[in-house]
C-alpha positions as CSV (number, residue, x, y, z in Angstrom):
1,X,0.0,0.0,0.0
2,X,1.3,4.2,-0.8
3,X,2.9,4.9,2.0
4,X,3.1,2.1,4.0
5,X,7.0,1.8,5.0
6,X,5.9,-2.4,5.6
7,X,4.4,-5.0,3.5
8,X,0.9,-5.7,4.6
9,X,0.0,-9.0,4.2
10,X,-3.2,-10.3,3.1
11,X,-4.1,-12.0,6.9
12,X,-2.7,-8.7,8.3
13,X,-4.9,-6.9,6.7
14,X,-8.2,-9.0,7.0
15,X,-7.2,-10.4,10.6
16,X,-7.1,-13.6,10.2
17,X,-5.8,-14.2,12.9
18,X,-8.6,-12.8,15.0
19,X,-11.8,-13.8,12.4
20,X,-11.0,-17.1,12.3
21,X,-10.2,-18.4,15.8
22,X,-13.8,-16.2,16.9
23,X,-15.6,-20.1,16.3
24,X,-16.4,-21.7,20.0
25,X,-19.2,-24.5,19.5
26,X,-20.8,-24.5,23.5
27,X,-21.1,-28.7,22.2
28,X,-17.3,-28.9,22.7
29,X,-18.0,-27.7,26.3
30,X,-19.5,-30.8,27.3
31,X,-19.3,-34.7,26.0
32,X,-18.8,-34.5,22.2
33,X,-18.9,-31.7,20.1
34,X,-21.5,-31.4,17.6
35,X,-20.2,-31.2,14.2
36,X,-23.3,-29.2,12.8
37,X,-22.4,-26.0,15.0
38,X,-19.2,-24.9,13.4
39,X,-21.4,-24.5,10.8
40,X,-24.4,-23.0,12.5
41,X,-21.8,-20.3,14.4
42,X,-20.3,-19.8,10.8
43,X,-23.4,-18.8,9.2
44,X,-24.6,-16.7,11.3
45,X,-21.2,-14.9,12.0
46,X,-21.0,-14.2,7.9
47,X,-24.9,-12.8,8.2
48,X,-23.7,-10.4,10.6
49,X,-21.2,-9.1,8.8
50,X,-23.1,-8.6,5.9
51,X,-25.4,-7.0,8.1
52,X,-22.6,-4.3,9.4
53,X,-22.2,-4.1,5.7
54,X,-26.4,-3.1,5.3
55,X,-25.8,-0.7,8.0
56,X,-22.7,1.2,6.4
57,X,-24.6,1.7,3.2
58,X,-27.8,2.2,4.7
59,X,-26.1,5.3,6.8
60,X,-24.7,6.8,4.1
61,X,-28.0,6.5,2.1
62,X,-29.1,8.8,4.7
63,X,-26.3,10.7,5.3
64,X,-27.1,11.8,1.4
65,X,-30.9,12.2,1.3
66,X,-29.8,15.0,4.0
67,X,-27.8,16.6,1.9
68,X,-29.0,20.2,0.7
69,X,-28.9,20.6,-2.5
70,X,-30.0,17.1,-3.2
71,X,-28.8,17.1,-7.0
72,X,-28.6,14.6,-9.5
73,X,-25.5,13.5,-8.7
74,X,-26.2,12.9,-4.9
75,X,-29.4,11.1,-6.6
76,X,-27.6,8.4,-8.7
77,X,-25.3,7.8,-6.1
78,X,-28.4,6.8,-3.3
79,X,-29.5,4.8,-6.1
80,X,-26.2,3.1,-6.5
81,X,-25.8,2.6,-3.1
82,X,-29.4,1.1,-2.5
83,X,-28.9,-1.1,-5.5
84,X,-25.4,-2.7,-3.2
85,X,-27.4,-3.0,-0.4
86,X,-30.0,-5.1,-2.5
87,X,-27.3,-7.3,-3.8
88,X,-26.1,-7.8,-0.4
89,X,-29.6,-9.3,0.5
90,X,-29.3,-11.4,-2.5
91,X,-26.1,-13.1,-1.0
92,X,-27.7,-13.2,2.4
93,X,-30.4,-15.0,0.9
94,X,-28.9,-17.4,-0.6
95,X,-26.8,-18.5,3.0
96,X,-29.6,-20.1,3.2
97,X,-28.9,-23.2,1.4
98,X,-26.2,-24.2,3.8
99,X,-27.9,-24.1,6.2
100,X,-30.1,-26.3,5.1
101,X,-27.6,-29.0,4.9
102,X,-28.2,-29.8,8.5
103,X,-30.5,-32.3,8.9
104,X,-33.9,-32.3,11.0
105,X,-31.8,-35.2,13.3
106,X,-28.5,-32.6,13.6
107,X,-30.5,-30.0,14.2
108,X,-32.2,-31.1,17.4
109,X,-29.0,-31.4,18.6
110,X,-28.0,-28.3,18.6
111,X,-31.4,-26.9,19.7
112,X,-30.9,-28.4,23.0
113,X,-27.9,-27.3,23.8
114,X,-29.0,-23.4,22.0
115,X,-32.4,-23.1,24.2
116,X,-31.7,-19.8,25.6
117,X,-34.7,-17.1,25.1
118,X,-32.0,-14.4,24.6
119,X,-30.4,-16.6,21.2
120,X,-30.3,-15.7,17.8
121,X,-31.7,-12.0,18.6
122,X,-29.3,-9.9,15.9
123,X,-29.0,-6.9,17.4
124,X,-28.3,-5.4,13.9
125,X,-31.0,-6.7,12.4
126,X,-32.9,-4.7,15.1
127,X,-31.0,-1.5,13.7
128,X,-31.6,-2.2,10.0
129,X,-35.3,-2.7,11.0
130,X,-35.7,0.9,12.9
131,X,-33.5,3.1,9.8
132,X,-35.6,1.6,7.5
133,X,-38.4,3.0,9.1
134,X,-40.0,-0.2,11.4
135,X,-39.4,2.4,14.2
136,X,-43.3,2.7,15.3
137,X,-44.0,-1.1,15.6
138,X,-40.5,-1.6,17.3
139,X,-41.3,0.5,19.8
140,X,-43.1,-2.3,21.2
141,X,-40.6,-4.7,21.3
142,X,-38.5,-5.1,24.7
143,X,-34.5,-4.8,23.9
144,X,-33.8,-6.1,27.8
145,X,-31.9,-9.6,25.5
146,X,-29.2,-7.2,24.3
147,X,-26.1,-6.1,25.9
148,X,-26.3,-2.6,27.2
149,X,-24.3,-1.5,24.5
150,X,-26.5,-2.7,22.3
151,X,-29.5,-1.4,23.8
152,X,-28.1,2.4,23.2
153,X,-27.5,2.0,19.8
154,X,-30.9,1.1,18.9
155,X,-32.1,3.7,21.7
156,X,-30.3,6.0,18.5
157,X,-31.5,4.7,15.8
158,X,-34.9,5.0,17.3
159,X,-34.7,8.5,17.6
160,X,-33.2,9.5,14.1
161,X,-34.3,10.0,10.8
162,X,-35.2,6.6,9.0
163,X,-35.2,5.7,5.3
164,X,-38.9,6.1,5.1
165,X,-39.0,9.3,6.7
166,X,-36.2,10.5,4.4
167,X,-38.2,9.1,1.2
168,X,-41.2,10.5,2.3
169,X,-39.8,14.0,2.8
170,X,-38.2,13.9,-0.9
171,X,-41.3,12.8,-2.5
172,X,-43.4,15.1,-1.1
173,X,-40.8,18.3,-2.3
174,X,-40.7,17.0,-5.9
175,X,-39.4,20.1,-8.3
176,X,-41.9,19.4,-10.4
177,X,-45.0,19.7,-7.9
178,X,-45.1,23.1,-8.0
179,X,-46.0,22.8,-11.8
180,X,-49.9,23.2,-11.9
181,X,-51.3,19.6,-13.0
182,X,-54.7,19.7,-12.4
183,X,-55.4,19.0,-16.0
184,X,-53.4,16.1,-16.6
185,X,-54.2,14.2,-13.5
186,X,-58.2,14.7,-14.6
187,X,-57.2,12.6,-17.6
188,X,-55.4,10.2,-15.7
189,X,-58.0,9.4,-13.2
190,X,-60.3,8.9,-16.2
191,X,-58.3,6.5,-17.2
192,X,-57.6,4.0,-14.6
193,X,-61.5,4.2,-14.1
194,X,-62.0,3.2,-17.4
195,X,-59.8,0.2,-16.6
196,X,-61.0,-0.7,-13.5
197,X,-64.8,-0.1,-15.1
198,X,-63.6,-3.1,-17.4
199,X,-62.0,-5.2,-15.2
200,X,-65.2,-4.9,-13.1
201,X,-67.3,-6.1,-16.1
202,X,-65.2,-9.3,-17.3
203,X,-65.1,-10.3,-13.5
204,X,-69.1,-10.2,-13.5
205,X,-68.9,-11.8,-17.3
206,X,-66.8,-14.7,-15.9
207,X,-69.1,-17.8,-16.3
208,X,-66.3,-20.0,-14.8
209,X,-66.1,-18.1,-11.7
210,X,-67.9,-19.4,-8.1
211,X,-70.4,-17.1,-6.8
212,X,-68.1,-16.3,-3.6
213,X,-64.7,-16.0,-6.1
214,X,-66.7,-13.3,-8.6
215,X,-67.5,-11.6,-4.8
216,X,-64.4,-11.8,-3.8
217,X,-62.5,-10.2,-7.0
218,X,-65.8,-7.5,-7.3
219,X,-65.0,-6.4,-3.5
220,X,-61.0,-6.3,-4.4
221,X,-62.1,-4.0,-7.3
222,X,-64.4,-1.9,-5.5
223,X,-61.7,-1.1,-2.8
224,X,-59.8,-0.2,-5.6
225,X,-61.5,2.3,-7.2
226,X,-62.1,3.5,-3.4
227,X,-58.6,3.9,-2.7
228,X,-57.3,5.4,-5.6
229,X,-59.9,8.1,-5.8
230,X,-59.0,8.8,-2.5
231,X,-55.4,9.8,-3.5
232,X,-57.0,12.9,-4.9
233,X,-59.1,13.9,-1.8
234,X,-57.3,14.9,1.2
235,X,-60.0,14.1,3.6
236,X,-60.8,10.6,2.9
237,X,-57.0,9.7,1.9
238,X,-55.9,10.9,5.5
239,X,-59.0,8.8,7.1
240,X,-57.2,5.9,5.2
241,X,-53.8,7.1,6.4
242,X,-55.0,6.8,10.2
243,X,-56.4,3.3,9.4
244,X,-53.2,2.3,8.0
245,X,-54.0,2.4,4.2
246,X,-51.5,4.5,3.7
247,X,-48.1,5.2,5.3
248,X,-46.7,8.2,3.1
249,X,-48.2,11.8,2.9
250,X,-50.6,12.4,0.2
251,X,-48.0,14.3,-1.9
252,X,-45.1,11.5,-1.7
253,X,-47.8,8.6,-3.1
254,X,-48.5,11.2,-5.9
255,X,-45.1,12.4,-7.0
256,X,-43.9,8.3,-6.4
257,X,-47.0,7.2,-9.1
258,X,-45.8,9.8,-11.5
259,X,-42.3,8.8,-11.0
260,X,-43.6,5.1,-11.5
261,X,-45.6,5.9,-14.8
262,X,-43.0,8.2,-16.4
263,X,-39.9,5.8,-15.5
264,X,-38.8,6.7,-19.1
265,X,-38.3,10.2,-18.8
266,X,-34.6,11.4,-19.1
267,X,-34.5,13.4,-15.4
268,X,-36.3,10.3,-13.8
269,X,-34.8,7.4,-14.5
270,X,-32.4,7.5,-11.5
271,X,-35.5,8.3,-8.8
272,X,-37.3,5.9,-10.5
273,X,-34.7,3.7,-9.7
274,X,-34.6,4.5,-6.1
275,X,-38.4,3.5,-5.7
276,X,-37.5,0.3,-7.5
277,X,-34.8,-0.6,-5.6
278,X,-36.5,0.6,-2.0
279,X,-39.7,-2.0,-2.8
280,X,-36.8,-4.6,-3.3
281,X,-35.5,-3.9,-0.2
282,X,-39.0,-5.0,0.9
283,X,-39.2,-7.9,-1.0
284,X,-35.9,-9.2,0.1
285,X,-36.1,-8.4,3.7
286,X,-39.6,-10.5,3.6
287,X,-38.3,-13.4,1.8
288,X,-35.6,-13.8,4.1
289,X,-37.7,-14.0,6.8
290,X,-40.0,-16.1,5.0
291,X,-37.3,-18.5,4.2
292,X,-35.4,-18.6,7.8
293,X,-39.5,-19.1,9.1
294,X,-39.3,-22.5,6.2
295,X,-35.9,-23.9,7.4
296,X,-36.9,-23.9,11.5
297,X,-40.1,-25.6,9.9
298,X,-38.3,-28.2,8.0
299,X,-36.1,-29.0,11.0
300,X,-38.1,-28.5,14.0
301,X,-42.0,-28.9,12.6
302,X,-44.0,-26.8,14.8
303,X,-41.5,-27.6,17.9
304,X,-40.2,-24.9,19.5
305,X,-37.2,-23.3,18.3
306,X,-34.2,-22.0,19.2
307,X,-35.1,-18.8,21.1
308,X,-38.3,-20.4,22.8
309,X,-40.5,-19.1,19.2
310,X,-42.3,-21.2,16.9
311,X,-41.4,-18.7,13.8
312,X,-42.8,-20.5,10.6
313,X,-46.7,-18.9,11.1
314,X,-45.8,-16.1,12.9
315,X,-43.6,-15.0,9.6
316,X,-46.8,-15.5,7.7
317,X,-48.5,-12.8,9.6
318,X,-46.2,-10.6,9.7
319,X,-45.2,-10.3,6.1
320,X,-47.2,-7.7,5.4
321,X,-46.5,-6.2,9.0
322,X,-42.5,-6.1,8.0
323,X,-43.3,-4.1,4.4
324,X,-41.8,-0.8,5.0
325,X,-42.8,0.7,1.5
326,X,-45.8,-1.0,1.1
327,X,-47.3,2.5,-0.6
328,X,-45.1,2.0,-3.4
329,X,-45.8,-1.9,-4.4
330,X,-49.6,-1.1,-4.0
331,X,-49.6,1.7,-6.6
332,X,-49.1,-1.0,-9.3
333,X,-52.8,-1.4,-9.4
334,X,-52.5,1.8,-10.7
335,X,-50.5,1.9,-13.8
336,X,-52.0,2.3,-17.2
337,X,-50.3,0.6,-19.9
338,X,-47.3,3.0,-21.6
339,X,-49.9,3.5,-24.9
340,X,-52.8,5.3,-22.6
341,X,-50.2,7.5,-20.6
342,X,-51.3,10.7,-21.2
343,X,-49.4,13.7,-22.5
344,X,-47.4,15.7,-20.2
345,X,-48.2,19.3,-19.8
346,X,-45.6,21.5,-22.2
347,X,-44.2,23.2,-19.1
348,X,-43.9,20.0,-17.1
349,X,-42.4,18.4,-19.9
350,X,-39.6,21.4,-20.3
351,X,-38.8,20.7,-16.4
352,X,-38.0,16.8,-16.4
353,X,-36.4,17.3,-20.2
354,X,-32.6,17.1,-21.0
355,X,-32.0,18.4,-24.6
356,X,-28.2,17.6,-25.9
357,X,-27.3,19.6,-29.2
358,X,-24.5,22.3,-30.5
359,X,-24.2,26.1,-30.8
């Protein structure tokens, strides 16, 4: 390395020495060590670090949505830097497969020697949940499992900004909201009722659907159209912000559907992006859970698991619960196919134009 005045070697630099003798299976304590548990410590060693890894480029997300001006370039580079943190989840993800190399049998053993209720409680985890923006529903949780330490961190992270009030705040101070609209979202909303007018129709023309399914899709319709025309009446869309509906402000969920139906425009492809990558944050983070909730199922049944929780059903219910950005996955009932968008208004289109030329 530039001005080092000594080599630094490869296990110098990573410490080696330090990472890899942090492995102590509690089996070898006692009579026989269990040979799953190197792996089991393993695993969840690497998800931790990938976790630290989360955190770094989730605080630096932040860090930039603070930033004032918040230009283009500052824009990109959240993008970028969410679009890391979704490839770390990937990887995360994928872990896992191994552990799902340790048989049902193999498994027990290790539960019975890993019974305590204060195991497998990632404080990090914790973290990523509360700057994402879980911080109203953690507040319920008790911390008393974590170290002291531990505890003050998330005490922190509790009390700042989180990703979702960060998003929220950007949304809701688009530019181009202070461009009078009126007219173009008119011909927009007479548009997704048209669609949702023939959806409505085929469902009740549907000769191969049950009485209760037809109901069933015709009430899914109905709530709809409900919801979406409340988007354009402040009144009824807070109502259905205070029953949970909703979780942005009125003015984020409209600037995120424009940004959502006009992906293609030069100036907002790379917020576009943001809102992409932000719902597979979502996704990620509930398929994780989803899977860790399938592996303790595979291995224990509905046994209880390590940490004294039977997780496979309660991950079911809280899928939804865990959805941070649920707003922007639910406006995809809302798109209109790119053929029916309707054109911008002049000066609205001069705003999010670039034009490249000579002289």
């Amino acid at each position: 390395m530039r001005g080092s005045t000594a080599e630094l070697r490869y296990a110098d630099y990573l410490r080696l020495d330090v990472l890899l003798q942090a492995q102590f299976p509690e089996s070898g304590r006692g009579d026989g060590e269990v040979h799953d548990e190197t792996l089991f410590i393993i695993a969840h060693q690497v998800h931790e670090l990938w976790l630290k890894e989360v955190l770094h480029e989730l605080k630096s997300v932040l860090e930039l949505f603070s930033s004032v001006p918040l230009d283009g370039r500052k824009i990109a580079l959240i993008a970028a830097r969410l679009g890391r943190l979704v490839a770390v989840q990937k990887v995360m993800n994928r872990q896992m497969e191994v552990l799902e190399t340790i048989s049902p049998l193999d498994f027990l053993e290790l539960r019975d020697r890993l019974s305590s209720d204060t195991m497998f409680e990632s404080s990090q985890l914790r973290e990523v949940e509360l700057r994402l923006g879980l911080a109203g529903r953690e507040a319920l949780r008790s911390r008393d499992q974590f170290r002291p330490e531990e505890r003050e961190i998330l005490r922190k992270a509790h009390e700042e900004k989180s990703l979702f009030e960060a998003v929220d705040d950007w949304l809701a101070t688009m530019p181009f909201r202070s461009i009078d609209t009126g007219e173009f979202w008119s011909h927009y909303r007479n548009i997704v009722h048209n669609l949702l007018e023939r959806d409505y129709q085929s469902v009740q023309r549907n000769a191969r659907l049950s009485g209760w399914e037809r109901q069933r899709q015709l009430g899914k319709l109905e709530n709809a159209r409900y919801r979406f025309d409340a988007l354009f009446k402040p009144d009824e869309y807070e109502q259905l912000r205070d029953e949970g509906s909703f979780q942005f402000r009125q003015s984020a969920v409209l600037s995120a559907l424009f940004l959502l139906l006009y992906r293609d425009e030069p100036l907002l492809g790379a917020p576009f992006c943001i809102l992409k990558r932000l719902m597979d944050i979502d996704d990620h983070l509930i398929a994780w859970r989803v899977d860790r909730a399938l592996l303790e199922r595979h291995v224990l049944g509905t046994k209880v698991g390590p940490g004294g929780s039977v997780s496979y059903d309660y991950a079911r219910e809280m899928m939804e619960e865990k959805r941070v950005f649920k707003d922007l996955s639910s406006l995809a009932t809302f798109l209109v196919p790119r053929s029916s968008l309707p054109g911008l208004p002049q000066k609205l289109r001069r705003s999010i134009d670039v034009h490249f030329g000579c002289g």
